[in-house]
Backbone as CSV, one residue per row, in Angstrom:
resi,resn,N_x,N_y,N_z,CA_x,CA_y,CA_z,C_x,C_y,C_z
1,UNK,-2.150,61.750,-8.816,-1.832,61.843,-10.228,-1.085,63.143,-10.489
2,UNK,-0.449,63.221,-11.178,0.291,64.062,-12.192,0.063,64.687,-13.680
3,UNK,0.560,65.751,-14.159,-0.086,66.045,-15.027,1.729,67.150,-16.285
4,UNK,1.227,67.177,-17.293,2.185,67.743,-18.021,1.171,68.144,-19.742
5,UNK,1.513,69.125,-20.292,1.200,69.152,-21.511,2.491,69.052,-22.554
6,UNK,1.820,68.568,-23.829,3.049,67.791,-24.683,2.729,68.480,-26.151
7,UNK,3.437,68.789,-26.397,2.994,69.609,-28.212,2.953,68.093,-29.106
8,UNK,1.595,68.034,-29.895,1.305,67.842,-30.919,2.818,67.355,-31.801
9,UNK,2.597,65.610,-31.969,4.122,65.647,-32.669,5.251,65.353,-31.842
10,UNK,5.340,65.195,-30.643,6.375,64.559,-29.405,5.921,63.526,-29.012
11,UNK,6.202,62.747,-28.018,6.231,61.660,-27.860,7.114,61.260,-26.103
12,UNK,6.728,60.493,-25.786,7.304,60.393,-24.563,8.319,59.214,-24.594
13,UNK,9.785,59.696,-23.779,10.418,58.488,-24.719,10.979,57.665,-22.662
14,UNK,12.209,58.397,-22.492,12.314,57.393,-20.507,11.228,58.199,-19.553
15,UNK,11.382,57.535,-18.877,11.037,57.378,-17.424,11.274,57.768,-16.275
16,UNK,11.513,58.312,-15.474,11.823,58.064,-14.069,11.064,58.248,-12.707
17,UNK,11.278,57.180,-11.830,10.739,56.754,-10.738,11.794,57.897,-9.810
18,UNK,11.419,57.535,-8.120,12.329,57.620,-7.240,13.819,56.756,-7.321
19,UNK,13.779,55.940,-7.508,14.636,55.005,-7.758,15.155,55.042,-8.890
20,UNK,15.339,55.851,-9.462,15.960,55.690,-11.102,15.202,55.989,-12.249
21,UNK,15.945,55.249,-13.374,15.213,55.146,-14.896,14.065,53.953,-14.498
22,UNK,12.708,54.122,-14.881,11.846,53.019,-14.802,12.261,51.804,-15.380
23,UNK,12.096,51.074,-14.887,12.937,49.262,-15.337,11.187,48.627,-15.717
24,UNK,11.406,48.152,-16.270,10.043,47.364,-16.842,9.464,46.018,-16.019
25,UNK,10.785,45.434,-15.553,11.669,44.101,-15.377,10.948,44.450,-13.637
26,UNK,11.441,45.382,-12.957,11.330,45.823,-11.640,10.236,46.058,-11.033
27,UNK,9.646,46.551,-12.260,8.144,47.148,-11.831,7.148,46.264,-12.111
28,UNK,7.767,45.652,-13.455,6.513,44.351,-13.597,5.212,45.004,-14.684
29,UNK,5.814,45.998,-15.182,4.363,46.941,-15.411,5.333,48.276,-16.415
30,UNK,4.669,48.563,-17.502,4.862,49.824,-17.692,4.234,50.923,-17.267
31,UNK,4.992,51.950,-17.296,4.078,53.609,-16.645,3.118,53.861,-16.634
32,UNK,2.151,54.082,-15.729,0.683,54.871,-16.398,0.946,56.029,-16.997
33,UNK,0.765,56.218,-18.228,1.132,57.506,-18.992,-0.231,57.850,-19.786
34,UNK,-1.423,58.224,-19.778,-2.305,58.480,-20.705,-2.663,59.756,-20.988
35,UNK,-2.722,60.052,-22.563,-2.680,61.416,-22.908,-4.745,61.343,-22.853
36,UNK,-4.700,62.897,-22.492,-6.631,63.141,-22.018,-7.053,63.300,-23.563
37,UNK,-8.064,63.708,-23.398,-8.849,64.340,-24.326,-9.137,66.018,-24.613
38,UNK,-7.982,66.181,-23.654,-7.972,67.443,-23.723,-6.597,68.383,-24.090
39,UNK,-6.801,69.415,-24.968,-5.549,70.146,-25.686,-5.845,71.332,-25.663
40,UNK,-4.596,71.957,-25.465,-5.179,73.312,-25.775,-3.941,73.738,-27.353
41,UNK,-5.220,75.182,-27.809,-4.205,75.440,-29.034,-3.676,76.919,-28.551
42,UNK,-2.323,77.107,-28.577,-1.780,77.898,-28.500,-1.085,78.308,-29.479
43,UNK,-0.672,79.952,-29.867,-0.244,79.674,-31.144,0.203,78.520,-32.641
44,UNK,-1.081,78.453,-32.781,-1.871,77.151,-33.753,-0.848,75.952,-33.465
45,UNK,-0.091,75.605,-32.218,0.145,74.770,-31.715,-0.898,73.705,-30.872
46,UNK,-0.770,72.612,-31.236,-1.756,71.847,-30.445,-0.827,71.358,-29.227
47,UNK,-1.160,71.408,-27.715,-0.470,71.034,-26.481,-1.578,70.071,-25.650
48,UNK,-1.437,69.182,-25.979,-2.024,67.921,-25.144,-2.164,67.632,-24.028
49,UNK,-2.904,67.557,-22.796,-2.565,67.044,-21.605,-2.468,65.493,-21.547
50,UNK,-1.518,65.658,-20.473,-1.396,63.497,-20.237,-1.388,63.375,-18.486
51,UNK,-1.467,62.339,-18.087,-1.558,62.257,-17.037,-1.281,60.826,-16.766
52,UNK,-0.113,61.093,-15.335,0.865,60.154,-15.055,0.840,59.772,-13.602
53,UNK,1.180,58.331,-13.150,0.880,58.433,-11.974,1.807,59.230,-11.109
54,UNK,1.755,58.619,-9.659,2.430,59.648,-8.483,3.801,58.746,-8.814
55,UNK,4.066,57.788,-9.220,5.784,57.102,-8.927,6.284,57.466,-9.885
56,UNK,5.770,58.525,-10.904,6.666,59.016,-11.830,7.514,60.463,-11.174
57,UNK,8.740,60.974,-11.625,9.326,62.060,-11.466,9.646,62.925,-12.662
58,UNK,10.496,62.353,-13.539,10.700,62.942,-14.621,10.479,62.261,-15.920
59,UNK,10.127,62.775,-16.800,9.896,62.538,-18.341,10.332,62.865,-19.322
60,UNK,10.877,62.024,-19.982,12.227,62.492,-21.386,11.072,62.829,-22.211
61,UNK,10.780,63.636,-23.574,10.077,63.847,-24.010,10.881,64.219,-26.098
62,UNK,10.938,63.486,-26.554,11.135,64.153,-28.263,10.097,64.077,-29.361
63,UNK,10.696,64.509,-30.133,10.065,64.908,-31.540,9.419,62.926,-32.218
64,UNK,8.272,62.797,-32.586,8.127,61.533,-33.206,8.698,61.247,-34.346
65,UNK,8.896,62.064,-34.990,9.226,61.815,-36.393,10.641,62.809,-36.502
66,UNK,11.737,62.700,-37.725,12.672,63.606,-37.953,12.279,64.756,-37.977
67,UNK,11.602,64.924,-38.560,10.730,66.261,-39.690,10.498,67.614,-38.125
68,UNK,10.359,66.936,-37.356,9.575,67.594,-36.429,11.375,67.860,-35.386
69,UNK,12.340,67.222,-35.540,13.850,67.263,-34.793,14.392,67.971,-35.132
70,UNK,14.550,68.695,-36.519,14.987,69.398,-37.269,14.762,70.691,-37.150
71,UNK,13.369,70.783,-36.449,12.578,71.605,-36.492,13.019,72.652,-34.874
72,UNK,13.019,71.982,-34.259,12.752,71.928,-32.449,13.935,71.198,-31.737
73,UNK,14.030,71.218,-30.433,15.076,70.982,-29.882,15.317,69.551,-29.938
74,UNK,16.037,68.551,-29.967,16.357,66.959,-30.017,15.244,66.348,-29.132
75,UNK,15.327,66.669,-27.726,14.378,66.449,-26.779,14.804,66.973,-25.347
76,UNK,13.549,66.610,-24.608,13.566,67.635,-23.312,13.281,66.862,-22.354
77,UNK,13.881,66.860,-20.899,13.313,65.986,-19.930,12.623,66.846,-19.081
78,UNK,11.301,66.477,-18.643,9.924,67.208,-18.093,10.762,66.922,-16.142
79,UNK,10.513,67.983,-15.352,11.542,67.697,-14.299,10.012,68.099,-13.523
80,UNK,9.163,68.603,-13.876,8.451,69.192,-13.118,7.131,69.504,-13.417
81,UNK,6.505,68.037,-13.063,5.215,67.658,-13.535,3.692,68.763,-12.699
82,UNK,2.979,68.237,-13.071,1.892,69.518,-12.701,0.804,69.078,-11.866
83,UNK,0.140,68.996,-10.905,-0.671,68.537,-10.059,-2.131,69.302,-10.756
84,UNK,-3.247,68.267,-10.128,-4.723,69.243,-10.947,-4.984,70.350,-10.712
85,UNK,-4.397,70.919,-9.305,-4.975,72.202,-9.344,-3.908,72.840,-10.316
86,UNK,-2.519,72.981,-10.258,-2.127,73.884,-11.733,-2.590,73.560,-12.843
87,UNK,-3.394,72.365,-13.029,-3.708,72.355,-14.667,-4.959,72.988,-14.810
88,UNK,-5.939,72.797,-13.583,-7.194,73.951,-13.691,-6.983,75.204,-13.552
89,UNK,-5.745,75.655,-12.836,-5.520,76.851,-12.897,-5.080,77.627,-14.086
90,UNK,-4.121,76.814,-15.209,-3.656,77.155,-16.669,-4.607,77.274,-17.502
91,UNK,-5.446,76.156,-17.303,-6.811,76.331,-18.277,-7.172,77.486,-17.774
92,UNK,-7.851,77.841,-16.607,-8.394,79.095,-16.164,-7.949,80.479,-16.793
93,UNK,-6.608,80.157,-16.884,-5.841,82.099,-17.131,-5.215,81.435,-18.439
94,UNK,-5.623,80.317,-19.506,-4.774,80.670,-20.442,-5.315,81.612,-21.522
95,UNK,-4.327,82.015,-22.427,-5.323,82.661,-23.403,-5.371,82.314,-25.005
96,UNK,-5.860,81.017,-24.367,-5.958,80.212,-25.276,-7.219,79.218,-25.558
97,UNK,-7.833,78.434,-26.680,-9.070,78.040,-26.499,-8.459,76.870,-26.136
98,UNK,-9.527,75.822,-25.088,-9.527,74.347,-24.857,-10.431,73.738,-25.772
99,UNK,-9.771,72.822,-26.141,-10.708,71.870,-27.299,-10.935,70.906,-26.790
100,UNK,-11.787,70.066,-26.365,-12.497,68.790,-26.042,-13.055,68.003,-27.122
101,UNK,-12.492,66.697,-26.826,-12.571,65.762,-27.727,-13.371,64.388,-27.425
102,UNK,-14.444,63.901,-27.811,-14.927,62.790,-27.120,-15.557,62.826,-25.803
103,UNK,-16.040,63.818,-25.814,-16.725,63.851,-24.432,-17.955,63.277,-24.630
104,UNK,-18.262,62.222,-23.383,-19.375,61.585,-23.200,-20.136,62.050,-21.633
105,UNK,-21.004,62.390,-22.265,-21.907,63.082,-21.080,-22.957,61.475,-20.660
106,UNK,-22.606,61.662,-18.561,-22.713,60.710,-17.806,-23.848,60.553,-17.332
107,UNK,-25.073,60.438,-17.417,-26.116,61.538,-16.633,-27.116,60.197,-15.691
């Protein structure tokens, strides 16, 4: 798995595999793309983690709404997704709080 954080208000828009732009048609399947339950706030920005499988490479990423385009750059393609140990490692040294959401304790 793979990993990326996404500000609060973006949205994930292409795809890409090894092979290209993800084809729907090809794959039979859309992306595993699921955002966690976990965010961190950084300057009262909320930054989301998501997590993607291994046949992804890159991720187009924009604003959901205008309001938020106007605001921030059109959009950005993610070239360089994050494996778990950098995302435990960011949590570790950020300086920032993690907020957890929905946690269900397994016992």
């Amino acid at each position: 798995m793979k990993y990326f954080f996404l500000s609060e208000g973006w949205i994930v828009g292409r795809v890409w595999a090894a092979d290209g732009l993800w084809q729907v048609t090809a794959w039979r399947r859309q992306p595993e793309i699921q955002q966690l339950n976990i965010c961190l706030v950084e300057n009262n920005e909320l930054l989301w983690l998501y997590r993607v499988e291994d046949a992804i490479l890159t991720i187009e990423v924009k604003p959901m709404t205008p309001e938020f385009a106007h605001q921030v750059i059109g959009q950005v393609v993610l070239k360089r997704l994050m494996s778990a140990e950098q995302v435990i490692e960011r949590l570790a040294t950020a300086h920032t709080k993690c907020q957890l959401e929905n946690i269900q304790l397994v016992v």
